[in-house]
N, C-alpha and C positions, 0 to 999 in steps of 0.2 A: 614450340616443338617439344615433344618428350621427350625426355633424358635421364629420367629417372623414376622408374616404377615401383612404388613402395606395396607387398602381397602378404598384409597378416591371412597369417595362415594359422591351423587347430586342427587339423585333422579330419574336417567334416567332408562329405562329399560336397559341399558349396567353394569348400575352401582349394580341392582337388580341380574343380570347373576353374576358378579363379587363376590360378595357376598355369595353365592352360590357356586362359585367356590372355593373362600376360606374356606369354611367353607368344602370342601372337603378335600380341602389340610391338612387343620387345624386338620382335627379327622385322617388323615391315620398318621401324622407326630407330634400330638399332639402337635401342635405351639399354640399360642397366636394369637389372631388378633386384630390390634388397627385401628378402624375406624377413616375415619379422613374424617371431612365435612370444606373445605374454602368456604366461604361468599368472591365474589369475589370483594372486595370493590371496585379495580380499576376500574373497571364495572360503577359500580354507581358512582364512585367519578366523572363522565363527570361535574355537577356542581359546584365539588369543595365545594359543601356543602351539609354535610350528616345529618340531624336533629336527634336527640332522638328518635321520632317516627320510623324512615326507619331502624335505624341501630336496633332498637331493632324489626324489622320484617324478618331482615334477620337474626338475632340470634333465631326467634321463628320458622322462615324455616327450618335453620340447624336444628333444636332439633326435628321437625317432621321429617326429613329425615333420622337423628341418631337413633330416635324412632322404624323408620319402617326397617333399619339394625338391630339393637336386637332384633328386632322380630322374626326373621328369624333364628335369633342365636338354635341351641341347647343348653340343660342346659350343658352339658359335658365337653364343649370346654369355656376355657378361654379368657374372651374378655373384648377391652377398648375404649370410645369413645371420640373422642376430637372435638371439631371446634375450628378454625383458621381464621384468617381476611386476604385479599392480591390477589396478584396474585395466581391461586391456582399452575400453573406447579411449579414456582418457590417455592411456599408453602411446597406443596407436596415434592419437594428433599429435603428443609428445614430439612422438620419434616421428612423425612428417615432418613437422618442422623441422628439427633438426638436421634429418636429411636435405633437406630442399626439394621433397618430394614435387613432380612435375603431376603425376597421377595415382591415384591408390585405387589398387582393384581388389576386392574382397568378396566372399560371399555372401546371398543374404541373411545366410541362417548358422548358425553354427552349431558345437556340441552343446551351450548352455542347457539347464532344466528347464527356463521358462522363456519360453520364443515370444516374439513381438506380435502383434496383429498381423502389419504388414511385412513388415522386416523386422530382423532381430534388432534387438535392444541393442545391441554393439554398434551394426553397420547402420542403423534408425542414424545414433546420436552421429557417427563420423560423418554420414551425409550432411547432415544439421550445422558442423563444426568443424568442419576440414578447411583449410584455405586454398586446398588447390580438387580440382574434379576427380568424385568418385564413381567408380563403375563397380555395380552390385552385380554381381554374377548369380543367376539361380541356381539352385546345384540340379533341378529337376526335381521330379516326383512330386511332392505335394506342394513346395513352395510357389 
């Protein structure tokens, strides 16, 4: 039974489908869902030097993108949101396990520069490496 739907989300239209996806799952099975936004530091860390300014623009990113998942939300369904610093594929099985994640819905593409063949390199590896079943949402269009 699901009971807890774990939905990194980024901002992408895959990640917005996703969302929406859960939040279907979420009212037929009455789960929980905990969004989850990583700030992908490794990204940025190329200089080796993250100043005060940057990191706190990428914590004011996430919280826009966290913003615009609970918007979306129904009052009905039970929901939590987190940001996380890292890698996010790595992040993201992190914090499944942690949670006791039942399901992870994501989508297949995100903002990254460089997308996978078939799926992005994020939701490729969590398929790969999840311990409990993933649902890749398309966002449409070209995916």
């Amino acid at each position: 039974m699901i009971k807890k739907i774990l939905v990194p989300v980024d901002g992408s239209a895959g990640s917005d489908r996703a969302v929406a996806q859960a939040i279907a799952i979420a009212s037929s099975c009455g789960a929980k869902i905990s969004f989850l936004y990583v700030a992908n530091i490794n990204q940025l860390a190329i200089n080796a030097y993250l100043s005060d300014a940057i990191l706190a623009a990428v914590k004011k990113a996430g919280q826009v993108i966290l913003d615009r998942a609970e918007n979306m939300m129904p009052s009905d369904i039970d929901y939590e949101t987190f940001s996380e610093t890292g890698s996010p594929a790595v992040t993201i099985l992190d914090f499944e396990k942690r949670l006791g994640a039942d399901l992870i819905v994501m989508g297949s593409r995100g903002l990254g520069l460089i997308k996978g063949v078939l799926l992005g390199s994020v939701s490729q590896y969590v398929v790969e490496q999840a311990t409990c079943p993933v649902l890749v949402v398309k966002s449409g269009g070209d995916d």
